[in-house]
N, C-alpha and C positions, 0 to 999 in steps of 0.2 A: 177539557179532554182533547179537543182538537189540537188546543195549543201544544200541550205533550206530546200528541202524533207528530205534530209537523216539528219539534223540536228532534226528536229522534231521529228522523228524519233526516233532519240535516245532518246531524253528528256522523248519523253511516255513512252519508252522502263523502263527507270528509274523511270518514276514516277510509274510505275508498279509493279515492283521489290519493290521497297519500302513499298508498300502498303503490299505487298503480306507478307515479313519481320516483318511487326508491327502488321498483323494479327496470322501471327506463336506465336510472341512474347507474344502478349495476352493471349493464348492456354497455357503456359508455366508454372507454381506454381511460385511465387512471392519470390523471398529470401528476407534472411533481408539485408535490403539498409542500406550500407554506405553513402547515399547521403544526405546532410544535406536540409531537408524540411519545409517549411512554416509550422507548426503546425496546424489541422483542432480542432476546440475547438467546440464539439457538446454541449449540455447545459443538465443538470443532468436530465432535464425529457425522452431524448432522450434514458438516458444511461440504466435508472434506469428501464426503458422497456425492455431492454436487458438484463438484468441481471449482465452485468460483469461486473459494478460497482456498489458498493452499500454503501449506506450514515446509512442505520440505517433497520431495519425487521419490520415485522407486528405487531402489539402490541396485539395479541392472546392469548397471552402468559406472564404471569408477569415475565417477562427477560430483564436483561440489559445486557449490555456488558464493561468491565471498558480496556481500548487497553492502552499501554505504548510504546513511541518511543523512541529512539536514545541510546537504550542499547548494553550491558550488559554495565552497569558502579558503580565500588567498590562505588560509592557515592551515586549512588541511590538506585540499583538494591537490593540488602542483604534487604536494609530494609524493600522496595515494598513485597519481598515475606513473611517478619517477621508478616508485617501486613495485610495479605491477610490471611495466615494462622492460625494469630489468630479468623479469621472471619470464616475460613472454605469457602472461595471466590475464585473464579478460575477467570482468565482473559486472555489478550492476549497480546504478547510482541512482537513489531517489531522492529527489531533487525538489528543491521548495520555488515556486512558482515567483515569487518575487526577489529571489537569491539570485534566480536564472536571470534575472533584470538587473539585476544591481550586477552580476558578473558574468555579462556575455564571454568574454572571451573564454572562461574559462569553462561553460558549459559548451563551447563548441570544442575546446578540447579533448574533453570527455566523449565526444562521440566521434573525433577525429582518429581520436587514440582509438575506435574498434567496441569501446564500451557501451553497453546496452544504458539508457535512462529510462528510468520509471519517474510515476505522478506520485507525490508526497504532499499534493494539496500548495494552494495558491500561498497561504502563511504562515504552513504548519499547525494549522486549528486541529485541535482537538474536536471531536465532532459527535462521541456518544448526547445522545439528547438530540441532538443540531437537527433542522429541521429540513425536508428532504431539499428543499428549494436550495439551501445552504449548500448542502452536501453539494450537492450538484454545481453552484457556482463555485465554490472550492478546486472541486474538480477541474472545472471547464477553463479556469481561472488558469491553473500550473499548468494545464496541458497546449491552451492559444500560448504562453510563456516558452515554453520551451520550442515549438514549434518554429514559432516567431525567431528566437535566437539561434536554437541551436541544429533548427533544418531538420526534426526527425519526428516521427508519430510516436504517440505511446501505447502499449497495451497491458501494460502493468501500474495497479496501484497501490501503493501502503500506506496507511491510514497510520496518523504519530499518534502513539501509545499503542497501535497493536488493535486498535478499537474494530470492533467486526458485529453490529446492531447491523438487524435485518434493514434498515431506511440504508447505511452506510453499503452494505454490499447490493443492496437490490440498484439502488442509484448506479454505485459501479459500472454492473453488468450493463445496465440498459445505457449508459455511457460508451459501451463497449471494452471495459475492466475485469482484468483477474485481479484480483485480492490477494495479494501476496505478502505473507508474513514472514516469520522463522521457523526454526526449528527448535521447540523449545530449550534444548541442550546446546544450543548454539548461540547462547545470549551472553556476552562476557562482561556485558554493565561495561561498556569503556567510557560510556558517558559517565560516568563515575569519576572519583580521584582514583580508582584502582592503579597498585601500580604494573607495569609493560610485563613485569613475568607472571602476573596474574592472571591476566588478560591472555596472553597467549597460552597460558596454561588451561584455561578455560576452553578454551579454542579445539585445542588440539587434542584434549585427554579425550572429548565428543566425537570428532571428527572422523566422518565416514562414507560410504556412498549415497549420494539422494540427498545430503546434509543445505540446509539454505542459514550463512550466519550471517549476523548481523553486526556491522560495525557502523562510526559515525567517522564521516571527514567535513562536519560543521556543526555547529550549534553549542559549542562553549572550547574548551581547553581538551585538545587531543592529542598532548604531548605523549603522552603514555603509548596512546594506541600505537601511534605513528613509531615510537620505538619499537613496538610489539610485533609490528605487521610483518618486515622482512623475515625474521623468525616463523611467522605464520604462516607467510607463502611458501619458504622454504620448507618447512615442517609438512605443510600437507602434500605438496608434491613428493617427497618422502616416505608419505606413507602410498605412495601409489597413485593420489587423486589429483585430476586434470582440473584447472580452474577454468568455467565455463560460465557464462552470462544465467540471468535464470530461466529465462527463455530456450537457451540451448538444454539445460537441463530438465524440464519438464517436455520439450521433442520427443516423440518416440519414432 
């Protein structure tokens, strides 16, 4: 009988202690976890209430915004700013952290030229699942790259595929990151073989105030776009709209 008592005893003793441990441990600031997590997929109205993600701005204001991913690339990039500049068009370029290494010069033109750079992640990693420590070097990875090369901070991030799990924007934020994606009508697949009238046709049939689209001037064969695009800048100034970094366009 004693032996029982004092066995119980101890079990409370412990389940006590432990309680006592996991309420410390709440009190505590959270680091970034190594631990690889089921992804929490909140849905864009949730986010877009928060602000730190965002699909496109108010339409207040006659403003687009034209974004390019998976640069600096000698095959796209030269030409993206040749015909931005003939327009007098500013945009914004997300930029893969070891692209910015392999082609300094050409990510310093990009912001010589007036153009905003955002964070696209250190090698383009895909990162739903990825674990927050990941995210985070990801991150931290493209942003000392660009830095380093091309002289300028970042406060914009886009995650390739679009990907937006709560580890991915929470890391962000505490990074000091907006989340910045499209506008869903403003995705023209030019990563695709599509071909250049399609592409602009996609573009422009959407295109309106607050609009954020998305093109690519790296990461495979962007013959097409690069046909496309004079038409598209032309086109949307046409119908009214200022091309504006996406920074300027989320300003109020």
């Amino acid at each position: 009988m004693k032996h029982n008592l004092g066995s119980r005893a101890a079990f409370a003793l412990i389940g006590l202690l432990t309680l006592a441990l996991a309420a410390g441990a709440a009190r505590l600031p959270a680091p970034f976890s190594a631990v690889v997590k089921t992804p929490t997929q909140h849905d864009r109205w949730y986010w877009e209430k928060t602000g730190q993600v965002v699909w496109e701005a108010s339409a207040d204001r006659p403003f687009v915004a034209l974004t390019f991913d998976d640069g600096p690339d000698p095959a796209g990039t030269p030409r993206v700013l040749e015909i931005l500049a003939a327009y007098g068009a500013r945009a914004t370029f997300f930029q893969i952290g070891s692209k910015v290494r392999q082609h300094p010069q050409l990510a310093r033109q990009v912001a010589e030229a007036g153009h905003e750079i955002g964070n696209h992640t250190l090698s383009h990693a895909y990162l739903w699942g990825a674990t927050e420590l990941r995210i985070r070097r990801e991150i931290e990875g493209a942003r000392e790259a660009i830095e380093d090369v091309a002289g300028v901070g970042t406060t914009l991030f886009r995650p390739p595929g679009g990907s937006y799990t709560d580890p991915i924007v929470r890391t962000a934020e505490r990074l000091g990151y907006t989340v910045v994606l499209w506008s869903w009508t403003e995705d023209p697949r030019d990563w695709t073989t599509t071909s250049a009238e399609v592409i602009k046709k996609r573009v422009l049939d959407s295109a309106a105030p607050g609009k954020i689209i998305v093109l690519h001037d790296g990461g495979g064969d962007r013959t097409q776009m690069l046909r496309a695009l004079p038409e598209i800048v032309a086109g949307l100034i046409d119908k009214g709209l200022r091309l504006v970094t996406v920074s300027e366009l989320l300003r109020r």
